[in-house]
VMD Tcl script that draws the C-alpha trace (Angstrom):
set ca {
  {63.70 32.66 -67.40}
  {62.05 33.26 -64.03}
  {60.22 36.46 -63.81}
  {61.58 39.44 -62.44}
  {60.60 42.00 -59.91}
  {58.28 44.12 -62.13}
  {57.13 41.58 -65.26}
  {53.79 40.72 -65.16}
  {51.44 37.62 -65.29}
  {47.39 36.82 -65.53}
  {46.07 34.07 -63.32}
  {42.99 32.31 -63.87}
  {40.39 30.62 -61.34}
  {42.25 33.15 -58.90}
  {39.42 33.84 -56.48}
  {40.20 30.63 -54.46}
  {42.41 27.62 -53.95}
  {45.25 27.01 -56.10}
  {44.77 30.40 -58.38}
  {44.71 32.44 -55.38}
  {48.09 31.11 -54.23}
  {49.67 31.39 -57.28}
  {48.91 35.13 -57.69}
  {49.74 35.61 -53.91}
  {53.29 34.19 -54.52}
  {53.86 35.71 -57.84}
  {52.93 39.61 -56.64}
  {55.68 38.49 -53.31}
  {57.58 38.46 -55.45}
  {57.12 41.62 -57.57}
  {55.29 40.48 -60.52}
  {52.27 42.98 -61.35}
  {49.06 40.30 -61.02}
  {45.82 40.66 -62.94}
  {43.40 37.81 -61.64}
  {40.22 36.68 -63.07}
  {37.67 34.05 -62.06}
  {33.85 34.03 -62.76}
  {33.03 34.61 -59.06}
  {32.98 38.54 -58.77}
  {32.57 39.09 -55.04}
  {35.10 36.76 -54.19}
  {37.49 38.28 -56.96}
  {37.28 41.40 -55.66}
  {38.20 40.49 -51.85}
  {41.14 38.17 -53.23}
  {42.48 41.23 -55.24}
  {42.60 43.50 -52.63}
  {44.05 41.10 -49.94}
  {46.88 40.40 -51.95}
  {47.97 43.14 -53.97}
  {46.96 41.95 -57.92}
  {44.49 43.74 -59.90}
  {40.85 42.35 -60.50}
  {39.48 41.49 -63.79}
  {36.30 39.35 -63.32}
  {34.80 37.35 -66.08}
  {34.76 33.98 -67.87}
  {38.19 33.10 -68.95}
  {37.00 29.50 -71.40}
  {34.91 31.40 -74.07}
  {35.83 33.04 -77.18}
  {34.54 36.40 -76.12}
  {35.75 36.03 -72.13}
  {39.29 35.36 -72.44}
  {39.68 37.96 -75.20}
  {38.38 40.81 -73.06}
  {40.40 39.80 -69.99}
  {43.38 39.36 -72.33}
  {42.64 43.52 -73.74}
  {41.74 44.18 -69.55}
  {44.87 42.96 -68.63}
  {47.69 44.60 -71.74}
  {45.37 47.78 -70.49}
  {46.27 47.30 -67.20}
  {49.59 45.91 -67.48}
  {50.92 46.74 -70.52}
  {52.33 43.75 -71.88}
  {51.59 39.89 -70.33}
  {54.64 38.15 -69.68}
  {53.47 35.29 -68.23}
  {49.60 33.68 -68.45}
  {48.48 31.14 -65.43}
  {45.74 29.27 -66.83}
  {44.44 27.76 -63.48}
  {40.48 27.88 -64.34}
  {38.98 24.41 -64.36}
  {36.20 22.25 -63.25}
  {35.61 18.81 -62.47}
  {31.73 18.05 -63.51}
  {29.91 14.55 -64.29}
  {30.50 10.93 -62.71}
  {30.81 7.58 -64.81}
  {30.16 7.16 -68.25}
  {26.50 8.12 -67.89}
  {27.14 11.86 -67.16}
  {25.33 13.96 -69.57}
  {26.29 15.73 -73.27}
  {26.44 19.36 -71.15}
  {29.34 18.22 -68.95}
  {31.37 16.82 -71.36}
  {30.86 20.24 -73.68}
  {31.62 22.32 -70.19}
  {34.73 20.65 -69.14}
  {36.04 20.83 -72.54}
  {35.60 24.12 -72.83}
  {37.24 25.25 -69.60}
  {39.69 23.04 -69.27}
  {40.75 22.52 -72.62}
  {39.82 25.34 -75.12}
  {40.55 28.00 -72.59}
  {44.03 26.98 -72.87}
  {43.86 27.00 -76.67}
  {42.37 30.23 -76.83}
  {44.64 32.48 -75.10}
  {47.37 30.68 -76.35}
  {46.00 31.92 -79.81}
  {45.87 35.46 -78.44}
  {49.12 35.48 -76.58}
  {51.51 33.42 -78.22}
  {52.36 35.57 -81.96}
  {53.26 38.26 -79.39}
  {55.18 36.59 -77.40}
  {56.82 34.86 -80.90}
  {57.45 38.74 -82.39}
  {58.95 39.88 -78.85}
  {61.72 36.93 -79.73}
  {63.96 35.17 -77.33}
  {66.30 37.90 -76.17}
  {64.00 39.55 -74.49}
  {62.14 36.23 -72.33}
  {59.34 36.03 -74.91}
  {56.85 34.43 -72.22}
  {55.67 32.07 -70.18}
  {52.45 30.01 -70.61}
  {51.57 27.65 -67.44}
  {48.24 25.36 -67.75}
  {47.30 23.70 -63.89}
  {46.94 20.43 -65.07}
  {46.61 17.83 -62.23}
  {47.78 14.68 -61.89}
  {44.74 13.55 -63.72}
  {45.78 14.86 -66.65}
  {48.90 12.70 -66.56}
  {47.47 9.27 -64.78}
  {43.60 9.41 -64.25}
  {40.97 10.41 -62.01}
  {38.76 7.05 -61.11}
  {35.36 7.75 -61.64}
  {35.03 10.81 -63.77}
  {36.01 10.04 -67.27}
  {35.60 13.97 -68.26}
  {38.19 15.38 -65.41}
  {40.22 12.60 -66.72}
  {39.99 13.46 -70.33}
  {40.17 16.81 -70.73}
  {43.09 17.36 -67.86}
  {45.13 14.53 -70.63}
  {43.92 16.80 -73.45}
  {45.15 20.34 -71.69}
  {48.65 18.24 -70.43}
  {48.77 17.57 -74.76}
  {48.07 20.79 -75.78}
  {50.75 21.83 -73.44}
  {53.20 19.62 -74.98}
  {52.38 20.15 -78.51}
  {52.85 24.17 -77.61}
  {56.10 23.55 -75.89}
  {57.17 21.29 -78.46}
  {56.52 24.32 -81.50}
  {56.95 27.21 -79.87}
  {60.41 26.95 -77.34}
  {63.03 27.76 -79.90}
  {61.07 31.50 -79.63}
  {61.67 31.29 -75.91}
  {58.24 30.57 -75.00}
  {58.33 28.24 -71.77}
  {55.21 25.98 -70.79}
  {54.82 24.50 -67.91}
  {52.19 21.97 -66.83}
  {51.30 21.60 -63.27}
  {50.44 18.53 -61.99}
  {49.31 18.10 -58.40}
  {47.33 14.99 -56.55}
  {44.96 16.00 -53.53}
  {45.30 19.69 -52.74}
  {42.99 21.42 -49.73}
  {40.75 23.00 -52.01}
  {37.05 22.77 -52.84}
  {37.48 20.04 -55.41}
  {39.06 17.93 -52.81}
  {36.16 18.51 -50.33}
  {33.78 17.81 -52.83}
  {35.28 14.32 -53.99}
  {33.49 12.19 -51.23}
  {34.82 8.75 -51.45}
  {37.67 9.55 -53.45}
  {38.88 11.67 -51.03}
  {41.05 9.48 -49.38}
  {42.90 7.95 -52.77}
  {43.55 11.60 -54.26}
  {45.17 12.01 -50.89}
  {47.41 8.93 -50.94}
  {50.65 11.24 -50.91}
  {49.43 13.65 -48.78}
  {47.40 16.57 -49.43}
  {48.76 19.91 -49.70}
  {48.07 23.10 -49.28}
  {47.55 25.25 -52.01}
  {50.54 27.43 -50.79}
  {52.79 24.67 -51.31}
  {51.63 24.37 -54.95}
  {52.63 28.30 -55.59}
  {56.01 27.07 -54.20}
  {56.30 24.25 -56.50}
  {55.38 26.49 -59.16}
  {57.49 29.17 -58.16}
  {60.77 26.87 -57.71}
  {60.09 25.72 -61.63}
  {61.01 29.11 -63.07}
  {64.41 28.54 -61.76}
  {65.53 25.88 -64.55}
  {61.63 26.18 -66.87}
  {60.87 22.50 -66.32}
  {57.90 21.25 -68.27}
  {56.49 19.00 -65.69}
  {55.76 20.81 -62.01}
  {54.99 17.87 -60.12}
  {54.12 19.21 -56.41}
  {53.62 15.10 -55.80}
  {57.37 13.81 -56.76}
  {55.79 10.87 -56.82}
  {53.58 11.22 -59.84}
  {56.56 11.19 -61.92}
  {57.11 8.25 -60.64}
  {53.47 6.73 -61.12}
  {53.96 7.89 -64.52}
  {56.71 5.94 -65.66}
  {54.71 3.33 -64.51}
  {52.26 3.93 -66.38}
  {54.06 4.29 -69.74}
  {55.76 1.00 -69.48}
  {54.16 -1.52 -67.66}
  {50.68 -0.09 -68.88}
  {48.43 -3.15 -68.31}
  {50.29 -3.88 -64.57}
  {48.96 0.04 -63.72}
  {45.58 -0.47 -65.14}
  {44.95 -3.54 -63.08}
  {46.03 -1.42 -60.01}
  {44.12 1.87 -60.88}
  {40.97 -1.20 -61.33}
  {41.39 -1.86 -57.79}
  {41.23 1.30 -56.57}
  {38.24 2.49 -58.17}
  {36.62 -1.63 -56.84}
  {37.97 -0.22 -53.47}
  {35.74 3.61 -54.39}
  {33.17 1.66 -55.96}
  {32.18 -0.30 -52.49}
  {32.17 3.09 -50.25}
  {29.51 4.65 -53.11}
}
mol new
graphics top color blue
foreach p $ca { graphics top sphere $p radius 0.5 }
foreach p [lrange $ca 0 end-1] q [lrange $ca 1 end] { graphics top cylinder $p $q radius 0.2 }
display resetview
């Protein structure tokens, strides 16, 4: 079910990085883009370099992504396909406080689950002969593996990857595809910001956020579930499942090897 020249998607977080790429490669290819993101200015300039329609706001609470959800059918029409990119990647160690666990559930979690709520009994009464719609959720690799050193990232990115499954797995006889993407480093903020663990997020290589779009793009050719921009995640994650304690000794290393550069 990829979209067509003319269907239409939201993308969150779109004012930078991987958001802004997505929206970039969607409207090239004739999708009508509304993008939101909390930062206004930036919003704004993104929207006008590359063609999609501006709605700024926060996309996580209750009240947010209900108005951008009535901004965008307003704009739009209908939403055939919702990009939740938005997410953040607050508190180190187990000692990071009560308010970062609360925000990164929130936005990267519950965002998810509440425009699903809002989308998905349209997309259900649409049916499947008509596409229904697409829900993506950027996940990261974290939300499949880990991410040493930051046990929210790495528990809320498994929770959103979940939810993601769970609506896949209840929802795709109505033709509703998800689609979680799953990237390791990519040249955004949240890479420059990672100080020592830089170099390990960039292992395979760190792309660009373009080449994410692409990744993403490429998967609405067959509706994959799993968008894995790193091939070999999927492969880090078969490790994972079955020789679980063998990975967990070698994840322990790494974070040893982080630990002595803090």
């Amino acid at each position: 079910m990829a979209p067509a020249p003319g269907s239409t998607a939201v993308v969150t977080g779109a004012a930078g990085g991987i958001g802004r790429a997505l929206a970039a490669r969607l409207v090239a290819e004739g999708v009508r883009v509304v993008v939101n993101d909390i930062d206004d200015v930036r919003l704004t300039e993104t929207a006008k370099e590359i063609g999609a329609h501006p709605v700024a706001g926060d996309a996580a609470s209750v009240e947010g992504v209900a108005r951008l959800v009535e901004a965008a059918k307003d704009h739009l029409g209908q939403i055939d396909a919702w990009y939740g990119n938005a997410g953040i990647d607050r508190g180190i160690g187990l000692d990071c406080p009560e308010e970062d666990w609360q925000a990164s559930h929130e936005v990267n979690v519950m965002a998810h689950v509440r425009a699903a709520r809002l989308l998905v009994p349209d997309w259900v009464e649409r049916g499947t002969e008509s596409g229904a719609g697409r829900f993506v959720v950027t996940a990261s690799a974290a939300g499949l593996l880990m991410m040493v050193g930051t046990p929210t990232y790495s528990v809320t990115k498994h929770a959103a990857v979940a939810f993601a499954e769970w609506l896949s797995a209840t929802y795709r006889h109505h033709g509703i595809v998800v689609q979680a993407i799953c990237p390791q480093g990519v040249q955004t903020g949240m890479l420059e910001r990672s100080g020592p663990m830089a170099g390990l997020l960039s292992r395979d290589g760190a792309l660009t956020p373009e080449q994410v779009a692409d990744a993403a793009w490429e998967a609405t050719s067959d509706d994959r579930f799993l968008v894995l921009p790193h091939p070999e995640v999927g492969d880090y994650y078969a490790a994972r499942a079955t020789q679980t304690d063998k990975w967990l000794s070698g994840m322990n290393r790494l974070w040893q090897h982080v630990e002595g550069q803090v």
